[in-house]
MIZAKE-849507 format. One record per residue (C-alpha): x, y negated, z negated. Coordinates in steps of 0.25 Angstrom, whole numbers, m for minus. Each point is the difference from the previous one (the first is absolute). Layout:
R       x       y       z
R       X       Y       Z
...
//
This chain:
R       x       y       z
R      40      72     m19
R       3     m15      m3
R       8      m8      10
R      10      m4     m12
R       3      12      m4
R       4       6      12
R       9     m15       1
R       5       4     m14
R       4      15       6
R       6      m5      12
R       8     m10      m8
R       4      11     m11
R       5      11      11
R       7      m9       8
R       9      m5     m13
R       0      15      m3
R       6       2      15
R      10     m12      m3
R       6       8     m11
R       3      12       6
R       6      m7      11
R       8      m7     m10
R       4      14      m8
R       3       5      13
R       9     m12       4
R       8       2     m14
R       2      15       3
R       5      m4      14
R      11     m12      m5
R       6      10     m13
R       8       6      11
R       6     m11       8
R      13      m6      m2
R      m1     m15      m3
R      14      m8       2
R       2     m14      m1
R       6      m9      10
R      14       0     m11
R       2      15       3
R      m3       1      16
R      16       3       2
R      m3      14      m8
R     m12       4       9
R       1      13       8
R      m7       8      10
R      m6       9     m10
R      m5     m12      m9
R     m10      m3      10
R     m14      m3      m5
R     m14       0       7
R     m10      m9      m4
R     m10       1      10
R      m9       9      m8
R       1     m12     m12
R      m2     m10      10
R     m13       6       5
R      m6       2     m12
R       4     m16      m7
R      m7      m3      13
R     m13       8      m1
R       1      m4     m15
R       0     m16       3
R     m13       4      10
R      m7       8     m10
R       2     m10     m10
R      m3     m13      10
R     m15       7       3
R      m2       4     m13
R       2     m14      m6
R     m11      m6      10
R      m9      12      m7
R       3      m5     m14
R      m2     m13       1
R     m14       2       8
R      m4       8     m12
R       3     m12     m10
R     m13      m6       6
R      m7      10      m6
R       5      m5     m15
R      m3     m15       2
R     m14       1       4
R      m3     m11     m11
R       2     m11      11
R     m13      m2       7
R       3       1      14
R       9      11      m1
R     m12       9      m7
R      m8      m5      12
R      11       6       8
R       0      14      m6
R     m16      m1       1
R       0      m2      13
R      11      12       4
R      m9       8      m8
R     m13      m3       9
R       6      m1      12
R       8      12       0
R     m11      10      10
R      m1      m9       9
R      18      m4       0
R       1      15       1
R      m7       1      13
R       4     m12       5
R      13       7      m1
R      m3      11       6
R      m5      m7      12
R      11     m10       1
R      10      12       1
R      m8       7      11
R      m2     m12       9
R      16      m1      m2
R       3      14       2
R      m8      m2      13
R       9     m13       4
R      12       6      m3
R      m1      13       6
R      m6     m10      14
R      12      m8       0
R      10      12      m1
R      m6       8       9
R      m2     m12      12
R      12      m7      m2
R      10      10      m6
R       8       1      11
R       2     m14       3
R       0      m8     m13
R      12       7      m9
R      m8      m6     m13
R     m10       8       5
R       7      13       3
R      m7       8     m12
R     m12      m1      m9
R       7      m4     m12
R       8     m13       8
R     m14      m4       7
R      m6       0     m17
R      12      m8       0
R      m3     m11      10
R     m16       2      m2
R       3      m3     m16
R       9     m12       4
R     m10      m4      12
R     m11      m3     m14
R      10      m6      m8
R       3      m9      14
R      17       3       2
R      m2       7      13
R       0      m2      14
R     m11       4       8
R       3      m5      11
R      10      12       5
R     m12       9       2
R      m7     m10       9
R      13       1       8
R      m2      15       1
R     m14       0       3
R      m9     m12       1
R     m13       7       0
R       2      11      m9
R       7     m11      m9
R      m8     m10       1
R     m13      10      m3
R       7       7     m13
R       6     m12      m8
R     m14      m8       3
R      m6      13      m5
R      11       0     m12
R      m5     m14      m3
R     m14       0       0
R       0      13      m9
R      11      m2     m11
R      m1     m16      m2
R     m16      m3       5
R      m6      11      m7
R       9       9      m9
R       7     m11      m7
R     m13      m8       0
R      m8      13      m6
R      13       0     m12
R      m6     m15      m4
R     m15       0       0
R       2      15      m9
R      10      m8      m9
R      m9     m12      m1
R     m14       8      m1
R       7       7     m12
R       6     m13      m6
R     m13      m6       1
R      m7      14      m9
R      11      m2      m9
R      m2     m13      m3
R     m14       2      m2
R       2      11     m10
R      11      m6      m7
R      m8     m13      m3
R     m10      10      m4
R       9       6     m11
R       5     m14      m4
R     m15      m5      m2
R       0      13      m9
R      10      m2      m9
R      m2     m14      m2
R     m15       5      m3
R       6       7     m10
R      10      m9      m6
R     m10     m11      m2
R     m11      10      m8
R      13       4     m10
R       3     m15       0
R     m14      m3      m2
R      m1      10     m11
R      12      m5      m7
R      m4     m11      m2
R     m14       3      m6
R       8       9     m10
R      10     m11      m4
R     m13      m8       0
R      m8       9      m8
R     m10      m9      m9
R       5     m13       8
R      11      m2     m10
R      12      m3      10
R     m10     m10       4
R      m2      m8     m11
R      14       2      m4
R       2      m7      15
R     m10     m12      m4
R       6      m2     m14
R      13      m1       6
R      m1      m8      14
R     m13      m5       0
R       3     m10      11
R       5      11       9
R     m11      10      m4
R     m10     m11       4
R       6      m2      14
R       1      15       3
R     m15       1      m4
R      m2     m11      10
R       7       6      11
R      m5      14      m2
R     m14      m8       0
R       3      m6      15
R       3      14       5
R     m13       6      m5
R      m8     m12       7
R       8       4      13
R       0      13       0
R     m15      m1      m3
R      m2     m10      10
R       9       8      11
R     m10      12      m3
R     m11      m8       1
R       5      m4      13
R       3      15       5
R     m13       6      m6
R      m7     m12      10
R       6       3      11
R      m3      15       0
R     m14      m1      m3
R       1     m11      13
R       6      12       9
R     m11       9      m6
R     m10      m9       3
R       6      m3      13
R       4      15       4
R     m11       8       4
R       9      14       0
R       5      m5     m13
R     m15      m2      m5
R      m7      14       5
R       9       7     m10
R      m2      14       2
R      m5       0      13
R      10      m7       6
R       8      14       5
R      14      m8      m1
R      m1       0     m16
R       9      10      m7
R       9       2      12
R      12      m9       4
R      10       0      14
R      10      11       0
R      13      m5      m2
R      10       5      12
R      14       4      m4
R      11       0       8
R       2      14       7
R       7       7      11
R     m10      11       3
R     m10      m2       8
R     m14      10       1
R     m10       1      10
R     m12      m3      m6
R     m14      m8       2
R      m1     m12     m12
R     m13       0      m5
R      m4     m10     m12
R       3       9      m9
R      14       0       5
R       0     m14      m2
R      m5      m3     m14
R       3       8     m12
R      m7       0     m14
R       3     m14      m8
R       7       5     m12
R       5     m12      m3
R      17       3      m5
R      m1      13       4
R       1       4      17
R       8      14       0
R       1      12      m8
R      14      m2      m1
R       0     m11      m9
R      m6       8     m10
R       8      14       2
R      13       5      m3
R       8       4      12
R      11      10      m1
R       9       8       7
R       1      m4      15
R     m12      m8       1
R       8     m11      m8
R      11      m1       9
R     m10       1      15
R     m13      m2      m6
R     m10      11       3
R     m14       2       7
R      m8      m8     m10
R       8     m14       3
R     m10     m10       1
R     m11       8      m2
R     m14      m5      m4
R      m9       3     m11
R     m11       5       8
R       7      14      m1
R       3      m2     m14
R     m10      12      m4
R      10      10      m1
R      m1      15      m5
R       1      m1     m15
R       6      12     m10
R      m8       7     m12
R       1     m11      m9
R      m5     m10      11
R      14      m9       3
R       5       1      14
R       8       9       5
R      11      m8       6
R      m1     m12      m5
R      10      m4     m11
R      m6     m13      m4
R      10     m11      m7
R      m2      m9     m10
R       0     m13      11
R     m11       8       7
R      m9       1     m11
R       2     m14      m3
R      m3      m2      14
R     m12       9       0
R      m7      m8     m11
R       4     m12       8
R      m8       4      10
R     m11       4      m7
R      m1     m13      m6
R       0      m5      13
R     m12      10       4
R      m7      m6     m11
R       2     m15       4
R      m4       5      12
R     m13       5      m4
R      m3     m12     m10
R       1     m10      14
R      m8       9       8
R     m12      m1     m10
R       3     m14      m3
R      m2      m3      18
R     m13      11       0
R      m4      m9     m12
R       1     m12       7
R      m5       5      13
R     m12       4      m8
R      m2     m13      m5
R       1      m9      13
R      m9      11       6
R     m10      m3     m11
R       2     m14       1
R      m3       1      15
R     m12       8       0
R      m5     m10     m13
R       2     m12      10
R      m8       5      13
R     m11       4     m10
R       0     m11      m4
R      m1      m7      15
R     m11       9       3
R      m8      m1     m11
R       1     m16       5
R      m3       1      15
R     m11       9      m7
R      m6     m10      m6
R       1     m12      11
R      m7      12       9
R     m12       1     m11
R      m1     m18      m2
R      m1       0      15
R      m8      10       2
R      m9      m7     m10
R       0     m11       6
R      m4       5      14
R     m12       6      m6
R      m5     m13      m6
R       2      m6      13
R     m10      11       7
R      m9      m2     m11
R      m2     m16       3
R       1       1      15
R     m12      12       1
R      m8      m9     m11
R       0     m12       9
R      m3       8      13
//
């Protein structure tokens, strides 16, 4: 059940509801008598018309149509997601739309509780607060600042004074302020996978430019056609592409030197296998509303490095409900991907897309630079161990030998002192 389509419903049945209204407000105006002001001398008693019934119904029209409107053109967002931002936008109600629907659910609670507080204390004193519906009233004008407070402080400064602190510190220090870290926790996931998209396709654009180019290029004919035609411009570009191969070089030159200095330099990094960090990376924490009791173990805090990929449900299809509220797999992490499989060795609940198997490749690739690094640092560790040992060998073997020339020498001493004696 996508969010959309329910919007596209609503959207649909209100205009439906809008016409019938409509054919109902014809039906009730074919019987009336409709007399302009040039023949108000021949009206009579029995000429009399009643439009309240048409009234009504042009006034539920203009309201039905005045909402409706607010619904259509919130929907034309959805057809101009070109623009950058605006598919940034959409991403982000789409991530953040768990955790907006319990945040909602807790905003109307801790409202409820207000209002029905207010109404019940002070209903009897404070007319704008005599029923519930008033005292939503003055509590929704109260958030938007257009009310005065300071009638209850006149019935009751305790009581007063403890409920609208109460009312502040819940709605505007921690429910509104829990609204902006969810919007900017999911702006920021959004942004991350957007840019992730966007290195993608330009991936992807280059590799067809690229063999484009070696297909109009075939045999180096556009090339000499290039030379023949503008040789002075055809000199100058190979020059310049020449300069960018000497930097690019040069820059990884630069970057290859300074890795093998933090290799060197980094002990964790040089054990390699045995360092028991490898292969695992810090959890990223999403914004949530729930909260569960539990002991955080390291575990807990690290998942598996596979590099692009951090949930199943980048590489699942999600339908029905789960769409629209997310379901109990919502940042879950591959140490549970071992799922039951079917006869023909797929997984039985996982409908994997074309992104995911992009983005399990990805990952593999990434599990296999990971491995080429690791057996690079045992290969390095290895060697400076080796190189160690072969240099205190080496001072041994040379201590060993001023041991044995001084011993030597000691014994030819003992050998002329007990010959003179």
């Amino acid at each position: 059940l996508d969010a959309w389509n329910v919007l596209d419903w609503f959207n649909l049945i209100m205009m439906i509801i809008t016409v019938c209204y409509k054919v109902d407000t014809w039906s009730k105006a074919g019987g009336l008598y409709v007399i302009s002001p040039s023949n108000w001398d021949d009206v009579t008693k029995d000429m009399y018309s009643n439009f309240h019934g048409v009234a009504s119904n042009v006034r539920q029209i203009q309201s039905l149509i005045s909402f409706n409107t607010i619904l259509t053109w919130f929907k034309a967002v959805k057809y101009i997601n070109i623009i950058p931002y605006v598919t940034t936008f959409m991403q982000t109600v789409v991530i953040s739309q768990q955790n907006l629907v319990s945040w909602i659910i807790v905003f109307v609670s801790v409202l409820l509780g207000f209002v029905l507080a207010f109404s019940t204390a002070f209903g009897g004193d404070v007319a704008a607060l005599r029923t519930p519906f008033q005292a939503f009233k003055f509590i929704m004008l109260t958030v938007l600042g257009n009310s005065d407070v300071s009638v209850i402080y006149d019935v009751s400064p305790v009581l007063g004074s403890l409920l609208i602190i109460m009312f502040l510190v819940s709605i505007f220090f921690i429910i509104m302020n829990l609204f902006y870290a969810i919007v900017v926790s999911t702006l920021s996931d959004a942004k991350i996978e957007e840019d992730a998209k966007q290195k993608k396709k330009w991936a992807v654009l280059s590799d067809r430019l690229s063999e484009t180019w070696k297909a109009m290029n075939r045999g180096g004919q556009l090339e000499k056609q290039i030379r023949g035609c503008v040789p002075g411009l055809y000199s100058r570009m190979l020059k310049r592409y020449k300069r960018l191969e000497e930097r690019e070089l040069a820059r990884d030159d630069s970057v290859r030197k300074k890795q093998l200095q933090i290799v060197l330099s980094d002990t964790s990094q040089k054990l390699g296998p045995a360092n028991p960090v490898w292969g695992r990376r810090t959890k990223r924490q999403l914004a949530t509303v729930q909260i569960e009791d539990k002991i955080e173990t390291d575990s807990e805090e690290s998942e598996p490095d596979l590099g692009p990929l951090r949930s199943l449900d980048q590489i699942r299809h999600k339908n029905g409900m789960e769409e629209t509220f997310g379901d109990s797999t919502m940042g879950a992490t591959f140490e549970s991907f071992a799922a039951p499989l079917d006869g023909d060795g797929t997984t039985a609940d996982a409908d994997i897309t074309d992104e995911g198997v992009e983005l399990v490749v990805d990952a593999s690739r990434h599990i296999a630079r990971g491995i080429v690094d690791r057996t690079r640092g045992a290969r390095v560790v290895l060697l400076d161990e080796m190189m160690e040992s072969m240099e205190v060998l080496n001072n041994v073997s040379t201590v060993l030998e001023v041991l044995g020339k001084r011993t030597r020498d000691l014994e030819a001493q003992q050998r002329q002192i007990l010959k003179h004696h």
